[in-house]
C-alpha positions as CSV (number, residue, x, y, z in Angstrom):
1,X,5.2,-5.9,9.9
2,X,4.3,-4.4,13.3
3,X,4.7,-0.9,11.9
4,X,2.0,-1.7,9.4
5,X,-1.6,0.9,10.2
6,X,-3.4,-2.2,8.8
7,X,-1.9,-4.6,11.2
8,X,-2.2,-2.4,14.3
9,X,-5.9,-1.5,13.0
10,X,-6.8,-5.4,13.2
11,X,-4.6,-5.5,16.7
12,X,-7.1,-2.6,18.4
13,X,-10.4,-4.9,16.6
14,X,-9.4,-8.4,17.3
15,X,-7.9,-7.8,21.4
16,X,-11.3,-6.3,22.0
17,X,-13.4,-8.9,20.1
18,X,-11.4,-11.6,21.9
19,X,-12.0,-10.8,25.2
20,X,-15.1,-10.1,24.1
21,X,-15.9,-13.5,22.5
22,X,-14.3,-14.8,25.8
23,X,-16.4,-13.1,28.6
24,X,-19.8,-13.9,25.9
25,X,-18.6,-17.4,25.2
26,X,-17.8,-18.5,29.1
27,X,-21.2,-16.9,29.9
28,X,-23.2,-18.8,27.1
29,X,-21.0,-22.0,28.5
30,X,-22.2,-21.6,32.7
31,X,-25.6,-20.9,30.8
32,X,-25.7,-24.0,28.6
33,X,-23.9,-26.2,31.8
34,X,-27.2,-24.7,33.5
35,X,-29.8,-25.6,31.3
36,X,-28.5,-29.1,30.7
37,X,-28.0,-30.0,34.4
38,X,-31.6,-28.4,34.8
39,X,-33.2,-30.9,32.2
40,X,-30.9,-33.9,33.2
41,X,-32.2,-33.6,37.3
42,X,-35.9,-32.8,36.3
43,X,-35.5,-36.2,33.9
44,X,-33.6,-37.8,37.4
45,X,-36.6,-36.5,39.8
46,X,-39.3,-37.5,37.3
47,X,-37.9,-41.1,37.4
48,X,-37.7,-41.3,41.0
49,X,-40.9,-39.9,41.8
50,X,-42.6,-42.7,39.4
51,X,-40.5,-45.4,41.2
52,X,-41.3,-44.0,44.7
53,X,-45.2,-44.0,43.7
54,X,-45.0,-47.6,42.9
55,X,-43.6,-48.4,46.5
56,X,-46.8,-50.1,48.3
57,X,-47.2,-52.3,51.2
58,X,-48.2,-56.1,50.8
59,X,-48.6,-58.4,53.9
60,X,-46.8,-56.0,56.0
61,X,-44.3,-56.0,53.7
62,X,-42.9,-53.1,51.6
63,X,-42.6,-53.9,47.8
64,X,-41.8,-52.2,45.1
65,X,-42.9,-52.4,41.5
66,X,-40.3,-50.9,39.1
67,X,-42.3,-49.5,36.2
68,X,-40.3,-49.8,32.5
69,X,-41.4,-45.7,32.1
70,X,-39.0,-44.9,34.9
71,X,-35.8,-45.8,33.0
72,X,-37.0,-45.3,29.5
73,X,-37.1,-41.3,29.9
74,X,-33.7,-42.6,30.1
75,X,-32.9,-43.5,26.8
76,X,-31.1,-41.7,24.0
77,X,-28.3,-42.1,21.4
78,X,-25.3,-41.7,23.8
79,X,-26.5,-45.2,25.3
80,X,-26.2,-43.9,29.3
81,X,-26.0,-46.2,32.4
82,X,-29.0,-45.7,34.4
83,X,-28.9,-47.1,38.2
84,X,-31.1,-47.1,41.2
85,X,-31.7,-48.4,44.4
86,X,-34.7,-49.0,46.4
87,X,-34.1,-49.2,50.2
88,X,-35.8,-49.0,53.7
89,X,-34.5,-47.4,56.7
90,X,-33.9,-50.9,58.0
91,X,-31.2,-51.6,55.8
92,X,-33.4,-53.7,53.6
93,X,-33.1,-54.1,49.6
94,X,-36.3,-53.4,47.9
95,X,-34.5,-53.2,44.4
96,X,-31.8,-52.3,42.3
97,X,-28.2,-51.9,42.8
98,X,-26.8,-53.0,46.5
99,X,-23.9,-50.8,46.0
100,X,-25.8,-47.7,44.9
101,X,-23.8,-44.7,46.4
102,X,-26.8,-43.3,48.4
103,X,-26.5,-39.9,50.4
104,X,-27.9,-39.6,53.8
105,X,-29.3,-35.8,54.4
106,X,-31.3,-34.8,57.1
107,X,-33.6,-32.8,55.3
108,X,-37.5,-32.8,55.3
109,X,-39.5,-36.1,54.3
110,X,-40.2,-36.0,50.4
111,X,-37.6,-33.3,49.8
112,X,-35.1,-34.7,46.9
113,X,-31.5,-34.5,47.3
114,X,-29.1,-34.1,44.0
115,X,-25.4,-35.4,43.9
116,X,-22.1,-36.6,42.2
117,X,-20.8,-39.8,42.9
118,X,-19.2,-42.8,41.5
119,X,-20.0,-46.4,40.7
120,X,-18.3,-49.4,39.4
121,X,-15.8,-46.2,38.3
122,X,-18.4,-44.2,36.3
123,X,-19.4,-40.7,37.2
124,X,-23.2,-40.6,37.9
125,X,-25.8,-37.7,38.2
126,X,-27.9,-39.1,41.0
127,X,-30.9,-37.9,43.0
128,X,-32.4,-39.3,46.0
129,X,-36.1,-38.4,47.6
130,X,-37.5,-40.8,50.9
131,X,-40.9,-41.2,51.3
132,X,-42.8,-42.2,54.0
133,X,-44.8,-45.3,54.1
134,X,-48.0,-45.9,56.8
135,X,-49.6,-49.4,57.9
136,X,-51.6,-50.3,61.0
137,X,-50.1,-47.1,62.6
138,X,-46.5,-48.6,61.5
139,X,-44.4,-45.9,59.7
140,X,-41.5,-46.5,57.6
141,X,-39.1,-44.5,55.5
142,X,-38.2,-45.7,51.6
143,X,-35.4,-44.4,50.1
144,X,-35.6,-44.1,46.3
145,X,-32.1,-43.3,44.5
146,X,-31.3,-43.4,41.2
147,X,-28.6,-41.9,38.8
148,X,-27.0,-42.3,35.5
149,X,-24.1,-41.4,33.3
150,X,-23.2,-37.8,31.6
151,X,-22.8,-38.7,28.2
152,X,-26.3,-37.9,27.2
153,X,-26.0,-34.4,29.2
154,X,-22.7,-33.4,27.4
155,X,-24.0,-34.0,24.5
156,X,-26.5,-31.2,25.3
157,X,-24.1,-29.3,26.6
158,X,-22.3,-29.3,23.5
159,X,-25.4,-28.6,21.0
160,X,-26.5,-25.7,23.3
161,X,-23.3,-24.1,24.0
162,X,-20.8,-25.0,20.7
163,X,-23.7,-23.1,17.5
164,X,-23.3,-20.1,19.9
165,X,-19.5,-20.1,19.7
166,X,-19.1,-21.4,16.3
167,X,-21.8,-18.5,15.4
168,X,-19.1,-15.4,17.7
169,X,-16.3,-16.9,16.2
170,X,-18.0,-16.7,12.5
171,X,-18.7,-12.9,13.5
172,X,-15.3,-11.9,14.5
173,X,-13.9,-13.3,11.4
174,X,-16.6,-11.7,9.6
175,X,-15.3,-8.4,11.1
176,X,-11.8,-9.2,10.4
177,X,-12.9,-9.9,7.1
178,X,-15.0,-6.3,6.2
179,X,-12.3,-4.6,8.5
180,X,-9.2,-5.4,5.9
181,X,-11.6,-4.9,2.8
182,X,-12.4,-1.8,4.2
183,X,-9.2,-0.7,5.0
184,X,-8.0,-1.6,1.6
185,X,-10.6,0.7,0.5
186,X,-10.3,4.0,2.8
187,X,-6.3,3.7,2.4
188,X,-6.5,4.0,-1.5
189,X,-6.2,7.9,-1.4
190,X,-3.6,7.6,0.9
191,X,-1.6,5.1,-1.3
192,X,-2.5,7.5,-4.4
193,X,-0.7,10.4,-2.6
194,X,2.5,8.2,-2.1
195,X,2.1,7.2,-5.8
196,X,1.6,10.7,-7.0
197,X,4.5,11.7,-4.9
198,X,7.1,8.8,-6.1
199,X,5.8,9.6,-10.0
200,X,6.6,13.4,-9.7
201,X,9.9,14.7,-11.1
202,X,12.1,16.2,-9.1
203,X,11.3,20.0,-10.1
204,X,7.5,19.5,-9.6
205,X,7.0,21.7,-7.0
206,X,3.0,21.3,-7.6
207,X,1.0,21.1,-4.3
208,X,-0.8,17.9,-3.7
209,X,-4.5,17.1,-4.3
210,X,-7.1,17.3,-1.8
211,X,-9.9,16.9,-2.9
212,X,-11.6,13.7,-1.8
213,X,-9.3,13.4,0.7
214,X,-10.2,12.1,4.0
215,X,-10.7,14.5,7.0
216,X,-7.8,12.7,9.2
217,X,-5.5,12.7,6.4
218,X,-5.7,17.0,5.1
219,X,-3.4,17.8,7.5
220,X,-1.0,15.6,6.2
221,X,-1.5,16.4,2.5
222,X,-1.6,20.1,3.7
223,X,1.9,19.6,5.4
224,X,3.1,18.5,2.7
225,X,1.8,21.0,0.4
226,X,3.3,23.7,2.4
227,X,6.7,22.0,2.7
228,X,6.6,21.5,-1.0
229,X,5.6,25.7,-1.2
230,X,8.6,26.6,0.7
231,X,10.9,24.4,-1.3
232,X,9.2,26.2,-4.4
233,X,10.2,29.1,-2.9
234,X,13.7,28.7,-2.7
235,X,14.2,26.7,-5.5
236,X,12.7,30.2,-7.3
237,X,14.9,32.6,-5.6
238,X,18.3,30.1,-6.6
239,X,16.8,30.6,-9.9
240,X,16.5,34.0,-9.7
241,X,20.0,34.5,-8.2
242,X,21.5,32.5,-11.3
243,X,19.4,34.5,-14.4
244,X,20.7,37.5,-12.3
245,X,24.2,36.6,-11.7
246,X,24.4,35.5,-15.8
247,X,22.7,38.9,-16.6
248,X,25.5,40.8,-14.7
249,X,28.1,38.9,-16.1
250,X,26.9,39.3,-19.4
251,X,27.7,42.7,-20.0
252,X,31.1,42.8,-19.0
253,X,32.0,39.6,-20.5
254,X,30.4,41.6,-24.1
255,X,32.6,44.8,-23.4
256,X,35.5,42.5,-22.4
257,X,35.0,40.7,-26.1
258,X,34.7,43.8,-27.6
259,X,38.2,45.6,-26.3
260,X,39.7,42.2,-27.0
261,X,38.8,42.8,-30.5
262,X,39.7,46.1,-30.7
263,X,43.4,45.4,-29.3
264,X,44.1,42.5,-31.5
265,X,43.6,45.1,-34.5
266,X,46.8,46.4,-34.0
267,X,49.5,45.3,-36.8
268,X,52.4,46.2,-34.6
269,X,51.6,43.7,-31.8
270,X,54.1,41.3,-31.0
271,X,53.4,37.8,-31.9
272,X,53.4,36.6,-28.2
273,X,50.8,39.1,-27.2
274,X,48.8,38.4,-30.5
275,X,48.8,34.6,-29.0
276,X,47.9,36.0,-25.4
277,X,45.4,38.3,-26.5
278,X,43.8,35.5,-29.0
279,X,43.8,32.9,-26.0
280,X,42.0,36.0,-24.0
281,X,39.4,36.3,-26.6
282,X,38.4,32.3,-26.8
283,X,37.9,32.1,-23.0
284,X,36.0,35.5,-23.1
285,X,33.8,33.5,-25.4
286,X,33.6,30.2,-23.8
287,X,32.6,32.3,-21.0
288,X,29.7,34.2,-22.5
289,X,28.3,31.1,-24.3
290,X,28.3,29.6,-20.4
291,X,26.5,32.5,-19.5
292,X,24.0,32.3,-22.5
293,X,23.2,28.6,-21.8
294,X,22.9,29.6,-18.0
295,X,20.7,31.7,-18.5
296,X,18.6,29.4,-20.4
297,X,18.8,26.8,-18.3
298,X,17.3,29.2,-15.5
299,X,14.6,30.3,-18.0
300,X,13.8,26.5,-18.5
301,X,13.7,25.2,-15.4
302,X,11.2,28.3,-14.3
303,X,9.0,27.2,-17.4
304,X,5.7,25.9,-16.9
305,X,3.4,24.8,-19.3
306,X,0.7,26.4,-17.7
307,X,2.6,29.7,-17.7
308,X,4.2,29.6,-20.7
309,X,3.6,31.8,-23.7
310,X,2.0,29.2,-25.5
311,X,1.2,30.3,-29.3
312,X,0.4,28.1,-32.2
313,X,4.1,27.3,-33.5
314,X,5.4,25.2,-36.4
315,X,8.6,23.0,-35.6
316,X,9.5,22.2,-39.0
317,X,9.9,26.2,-39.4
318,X,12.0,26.7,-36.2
319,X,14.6,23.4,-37.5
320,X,14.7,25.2,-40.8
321,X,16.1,28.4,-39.4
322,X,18.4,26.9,-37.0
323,X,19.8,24.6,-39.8
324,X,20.7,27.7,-41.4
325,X,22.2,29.4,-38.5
326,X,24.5,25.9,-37.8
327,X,25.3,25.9,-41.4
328,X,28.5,28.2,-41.0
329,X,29.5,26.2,-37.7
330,X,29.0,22.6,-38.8
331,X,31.1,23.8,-42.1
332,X,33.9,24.8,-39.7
333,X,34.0,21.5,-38.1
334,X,33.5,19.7,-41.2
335,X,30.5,18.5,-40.7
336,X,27.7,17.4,-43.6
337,X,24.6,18.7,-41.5
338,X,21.3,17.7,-43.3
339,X,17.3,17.8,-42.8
340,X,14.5,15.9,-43.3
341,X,11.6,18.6,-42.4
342,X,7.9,17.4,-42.8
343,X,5.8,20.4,-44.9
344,X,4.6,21.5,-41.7
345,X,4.6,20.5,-37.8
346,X,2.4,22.4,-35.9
347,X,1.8,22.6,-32.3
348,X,1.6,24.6,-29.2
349,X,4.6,26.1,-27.4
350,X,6.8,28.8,-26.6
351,X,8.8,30.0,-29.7
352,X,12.4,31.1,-28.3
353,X,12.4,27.8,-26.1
354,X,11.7,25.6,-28.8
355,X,14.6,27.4,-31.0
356,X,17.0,27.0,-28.3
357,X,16.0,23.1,-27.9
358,X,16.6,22.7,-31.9
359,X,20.0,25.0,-31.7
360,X,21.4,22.6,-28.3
361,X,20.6,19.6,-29.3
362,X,21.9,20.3,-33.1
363,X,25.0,22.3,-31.9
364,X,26.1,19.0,-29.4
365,X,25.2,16.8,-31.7
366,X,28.1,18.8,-34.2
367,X,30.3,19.2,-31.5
368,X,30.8,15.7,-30.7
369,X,30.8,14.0,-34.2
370,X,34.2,13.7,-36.1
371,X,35.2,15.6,-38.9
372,X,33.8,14.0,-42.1
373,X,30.9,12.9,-40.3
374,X,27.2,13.6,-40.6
375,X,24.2,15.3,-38.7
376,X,20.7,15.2,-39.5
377,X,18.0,17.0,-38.2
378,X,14.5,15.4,-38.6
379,X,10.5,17.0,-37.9
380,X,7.6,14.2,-38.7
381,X,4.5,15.3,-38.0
382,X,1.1,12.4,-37.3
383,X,-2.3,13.1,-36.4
384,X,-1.5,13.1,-32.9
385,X,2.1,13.9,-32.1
386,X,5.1,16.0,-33.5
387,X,8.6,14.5,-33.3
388,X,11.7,16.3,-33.2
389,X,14.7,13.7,-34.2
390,X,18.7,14.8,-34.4
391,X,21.2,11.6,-35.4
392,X,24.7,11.7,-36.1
393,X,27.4,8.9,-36.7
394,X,29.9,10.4,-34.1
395,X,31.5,8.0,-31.4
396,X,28.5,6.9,-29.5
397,X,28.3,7.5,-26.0
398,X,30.7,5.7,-23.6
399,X,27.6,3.2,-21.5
400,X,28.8,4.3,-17.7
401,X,28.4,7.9,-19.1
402,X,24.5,7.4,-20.8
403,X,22.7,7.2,-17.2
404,X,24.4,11.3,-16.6
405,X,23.9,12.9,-20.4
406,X,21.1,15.0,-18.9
407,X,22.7,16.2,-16.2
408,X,23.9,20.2,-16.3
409,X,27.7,20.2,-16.4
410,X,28.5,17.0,-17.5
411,X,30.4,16.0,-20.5
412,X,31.2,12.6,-22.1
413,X,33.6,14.0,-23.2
414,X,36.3,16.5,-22.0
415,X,38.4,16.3,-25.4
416,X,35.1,18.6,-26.8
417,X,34.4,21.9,-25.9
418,X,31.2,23.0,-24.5
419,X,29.8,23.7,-21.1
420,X,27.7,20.1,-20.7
421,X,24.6,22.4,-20.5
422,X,23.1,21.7,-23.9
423,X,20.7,18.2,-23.2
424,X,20.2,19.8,-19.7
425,X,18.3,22.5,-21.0
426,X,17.2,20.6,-23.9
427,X,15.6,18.6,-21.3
428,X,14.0,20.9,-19.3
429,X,12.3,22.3,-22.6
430,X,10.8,19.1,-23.5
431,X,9.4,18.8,-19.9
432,X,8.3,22.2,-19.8
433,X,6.3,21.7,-22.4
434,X,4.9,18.0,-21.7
435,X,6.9,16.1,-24.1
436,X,8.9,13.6,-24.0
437,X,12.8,13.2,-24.4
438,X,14.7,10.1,-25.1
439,X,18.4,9.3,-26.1
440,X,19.4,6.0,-28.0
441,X,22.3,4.8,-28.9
442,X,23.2,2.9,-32.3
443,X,25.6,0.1,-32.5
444,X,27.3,-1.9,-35.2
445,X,27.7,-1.3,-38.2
446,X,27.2,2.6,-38.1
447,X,27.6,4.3,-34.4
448,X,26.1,7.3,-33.4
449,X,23.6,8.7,-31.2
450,X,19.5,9.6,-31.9
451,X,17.9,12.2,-30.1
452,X,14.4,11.7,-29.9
453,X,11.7,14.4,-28.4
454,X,8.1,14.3,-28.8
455,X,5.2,16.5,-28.6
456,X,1.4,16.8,-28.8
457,X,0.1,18.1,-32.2
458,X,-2.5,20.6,-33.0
């Protein structure tokens, strides 16, 4: 999971936006703690002030008057404590709470004072201001205190400071949010290259496409592309060395056949060099009909359908002609080799590659039925596709051996001769000219095996 881009992506968004949110958030909290002390010791100092202005003189006496305004501004839905005290700088009571935790400060006359204490164990906001009272040349100092509880002030503290932080905390996810959308989005081409790479087969030596591809991401797909040139390249030149390598063997293999011929002519031979020479001439064969099929494997697998020599072919009129060519050899193996040819099955392709598909698939399919048995070749044609189908009732294919039929060089079976390049090629063929190739297998109560390719159809 930590190797995921996505995940990393979000890491390099979210640490930012964090710290972010942080720094903003703790700055909108101080801000918030600010405004609601503010408006809590203006509420205090408003109070006090009314209850100080109601301080008056009566007989020579210093009375106070405590007006009901002074504690309602007081008054909201957290249900604070409000308490005050009244006192002159004799020590005497005027009003309110004996106990009243007031603060001495030595600061100018009329200049208020704001504190934290405690009383009967509940935190209090409190404020005190003195003012100075004046009879018959007799001057005495009131001090007017007065405080109350913080649950109405953290209550504003909390609607001032908690919509901001719900409202960063809705953003970040918002970005988190777009960010994954978006990178679902912008990754799509790159997750179309892996898919376009995964679905290629493996002789698709095509370069990638670019087009629409993002700036950052070219130099991958153009990495690749080169890579998958070089490749190309040397897959080409193994090509080249093989249809080179058969080419020269060829012709010596054909002289070798020939002399072969010519020296088992003579009547006189002895029987064991009769035998020696015939065993000569059989492997001299075997050998040129590997070179053959190499060859046209090579000539396959180098096939392109945009390179072909595509012409307007009819595949009915190739299997007719190769029937006839196999006659002779499925009568030699006993073999009733039959067709079911639509009137015509038209389509584009290369002639000698589409003979040689008919003549591989037909010839293993001969090869590996029992005497007695039967072949049948098969063209159907629909509006839209032409089907090439080749069934016997031969021994089946073993199962651990169907996964590797299309292999070069491999042979279910090794009591058969052949070179295990026919379905190979056959293969290659079909790709080569965008079709497609399958090989099932019938069970009870008649075994065999169906070779299936189709084509487009003109």
């Amino acid at each position: 999971m930590t190797n995921s881009l996505r995940i990393r992506l979000l890491w390099w968004l979210l640490v930012p936006l964090a710290i972010y949110v942080f720094v903003t958030g703790k700055a909108a909290y101080d801000n918030a703690r600010h405004t609601a002390d503010l408006v809590q010791e203006n509420t205090l100092l408003a109070s006090a002030r009314m209850i100080a202005g109601e301080v008056e003189w009566s007989d020579g006496r210093l009375l106070v008057d405590i007006p009901p305004a002074a504690l309602e501004v007081f008054a909201s839905p957290q249900g604070d404590q409000v308490f005050y005290n009244v006192s002159v700088d004799d020590g005497r009571l005027l009003a309110g709470a004996p106990d009243f935790p007031t603060r001495k400060t030595s600061a100018a006359h009329d200049s208020p004072v704001f504190y934290d204490a405690a009383i009967h164990g509940k935190p209090i906001r409190a404020v005190g201001m003195v003012r100075q009272m004046y009879d018959n040349g007799a001057i005495r100092s009131v001090l007017v205190s007065i405080g109350k509880t913080q649950a109405s002030r953290d209550a504003m503290l909390r609607e001032i400071w908690r919509p901001q932080l719900v409202r960063q905390i809705e953003m970040v996810l918002l970005a988190v949010a777009l960010t994954c959308i978006g990178l679902t989005f912008e990754l799509r081409p790159l997750l179309k290259v892996k898919e376009e790479v995964m679905d290629r087969d493996p002789m698709q030596l095509e370069p990638l496409r670019v087009e629409r591809m993002h700036t950052e991401l070219r130099p991958i797909v153009e990495a690749i592309n080169q890579c998958i040139a070089r490749l190309g390249l040397q897959v080409a030149a193994q090509r080249r060395f093989i249809a080179d390598a058969a080419h020269q063997l060829r012709t010596p293999l054909t002289l070798l056949e020939t002399q072969l011929q010519f020296a088992r002519q003579h009547r006189e031979m002895e029987p064991t060099l009769s035998e020696a020479l015939a065993a000569m001439q059989r492997s001299n064969r075997s050998m040129v009909g590997l070179t053959n099929k190499l060859l046209l494997l090579a000539q396959a697998e180098a096939a392109d359908y945009t390179q072909l020599a595509r012409q307007k072919v009819d595949l009915a009129a190739i299997a007719q002609d190769v029937i006839e060519d196999l006659a002779m050899f499925a009568q030699k193996h006993d073999i009733n080799l039959g067709a079911e040819l639509a009137e015509s099955a038209w389509m584009i392709g290369h002639q000698g590659l589409l003979s040689a598909l008919v003549h591989n698939v037909t010839e293993n399919a001969i090869r590996y039925t029992q005497a007695g048995g039967h072949v049948t070749v098969a063209v159907a044609r629909d509006e839209t596709r032409v089907t090439l189908t080749v069934t016997d009732d031969g021994p089946g294919i073993p199962a651990e051996a169907r996964s590797r039929v299309f292999e070069p060089f491999y042979r279910a079976s090794a009591d058969t001769e052949g070179t295990g390049l026919g379905l190979a090629i056959a293969k290659e063929i079909v790709q080569a000219h965008r079709g497609e190739i399958a090989l099932t297998h019938r069970e009870q109560p008649m075994r065999g095996v169906i070779f299936t390719a189709t084509f487009g159809a003109l």
